[in-house]
N, C-alpha and C positions, 0 to 999 in steps of 0.2 A: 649458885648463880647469883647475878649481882642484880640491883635494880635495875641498871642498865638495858642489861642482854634482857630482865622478864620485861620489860618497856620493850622491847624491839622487838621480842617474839611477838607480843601483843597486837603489835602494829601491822605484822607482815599477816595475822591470823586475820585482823579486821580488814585488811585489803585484800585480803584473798577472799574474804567474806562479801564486801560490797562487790567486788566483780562479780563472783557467782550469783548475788541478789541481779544486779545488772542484766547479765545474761536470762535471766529465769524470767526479768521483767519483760524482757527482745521476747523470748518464748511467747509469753504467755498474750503477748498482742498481737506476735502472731496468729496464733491458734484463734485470738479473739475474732482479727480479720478475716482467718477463713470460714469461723463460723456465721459470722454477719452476711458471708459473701453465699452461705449454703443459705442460709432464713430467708435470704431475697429471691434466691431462684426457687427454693421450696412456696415461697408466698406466690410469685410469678408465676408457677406449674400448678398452682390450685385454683389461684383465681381465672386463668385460663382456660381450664378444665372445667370448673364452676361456672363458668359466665356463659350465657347462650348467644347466637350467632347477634352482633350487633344490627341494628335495625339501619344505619347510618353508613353510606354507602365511604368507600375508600379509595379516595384519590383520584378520582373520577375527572373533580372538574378544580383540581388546585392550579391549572395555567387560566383559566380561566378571566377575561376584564374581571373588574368589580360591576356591577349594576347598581348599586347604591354608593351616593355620595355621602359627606360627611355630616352635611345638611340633612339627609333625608332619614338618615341612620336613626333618630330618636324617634321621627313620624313614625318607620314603621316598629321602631319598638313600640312607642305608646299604644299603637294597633293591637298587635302580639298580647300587650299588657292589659289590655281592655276586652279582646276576647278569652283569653286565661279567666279573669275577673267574672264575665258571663256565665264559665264553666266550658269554654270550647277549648278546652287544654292539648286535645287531639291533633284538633287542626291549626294549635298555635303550633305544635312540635310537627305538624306535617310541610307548614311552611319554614319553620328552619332547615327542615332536610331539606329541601327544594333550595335553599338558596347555596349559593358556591361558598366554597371554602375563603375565598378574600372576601366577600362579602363579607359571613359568620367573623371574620378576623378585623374588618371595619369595626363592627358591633360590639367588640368585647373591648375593642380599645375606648370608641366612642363612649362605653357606658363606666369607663374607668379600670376594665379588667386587662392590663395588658395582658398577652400572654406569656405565661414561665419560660416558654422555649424560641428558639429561634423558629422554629416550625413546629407549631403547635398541631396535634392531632383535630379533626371536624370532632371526633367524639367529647373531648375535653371544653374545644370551644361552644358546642350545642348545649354541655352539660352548665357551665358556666351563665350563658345565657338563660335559662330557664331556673336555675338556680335563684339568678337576678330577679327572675319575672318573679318566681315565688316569693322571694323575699320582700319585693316592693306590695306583693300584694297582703301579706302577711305584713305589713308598714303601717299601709294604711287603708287597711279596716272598713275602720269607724271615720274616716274623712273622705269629706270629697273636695278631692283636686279642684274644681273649677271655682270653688268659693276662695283657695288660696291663689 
């Protein structure tokens, strides 16, 4: 055999080589995909299984007006945030359930949180909210608001 032909044999061995790696790569992102796609319904069928009946009622009153304007949205957060700070955490979390879903969806924009989704769940938006409140209260501490 001449160098030629062992040059061309070589050639035809490495491209039959890169296809089959090719292939093997299709495979294997495959199988990655399906597996990502089982992790999620397996994490989704345990946390549902695990989670107890939500306290946050559903879908109840999403046609709902809003009752709070864009104005008023901070007043009753400040409220919210000043009874949480007392230690009346209960009844900060009792009047978010009480209020409607545009409302709660006022509040998370107002406070800077859009929502992720076009239709954001009450649970995700109450969680968010109170999220908030902890955080600002966890802020500030050691300050008081009316001196700044």
């Amino acid at each position: 055999m001449s160098k030629k032909e062992i040059l061309a044999a070589s050639e035809q061995e490495s491209g039959g080589l890169v296809e089959e790696i090719g292939e093997l790569k299709e495979i294997l992102r495959d199988v990655a995909r399906k597996l990502t796609r089982l992790e999620t319904q397996v994490k989704r069928g345990v946390m549902s299984a695990g989670s107890k009946a939500s306290d946050i009622p559903r879908g109840a009153d999403v046609n709902k007006p809003a009752n709070l304007s864009a104005a008023n949205v901070l007043e009753v957060y400040e409220e919210l945030r000043l009874q949480a700070k007392n230690g009346n955490e209960e009844e900060v979390r009792q009047k978010l359930l009480a209020m409607s879903a545009t409302d709660l969806n006022l509040m998370c924009c107002e406070l800077g949180m859009p929502p992720s989704s076009k239709n954001p769940s009450r649970k995700k938006m109450f969680e968010l909210i109170i999220g908030r409140i902890k955080q600002s209260l966890r802020l500030s501490r050691h300050i008081d608001r009316q001196t700044l």
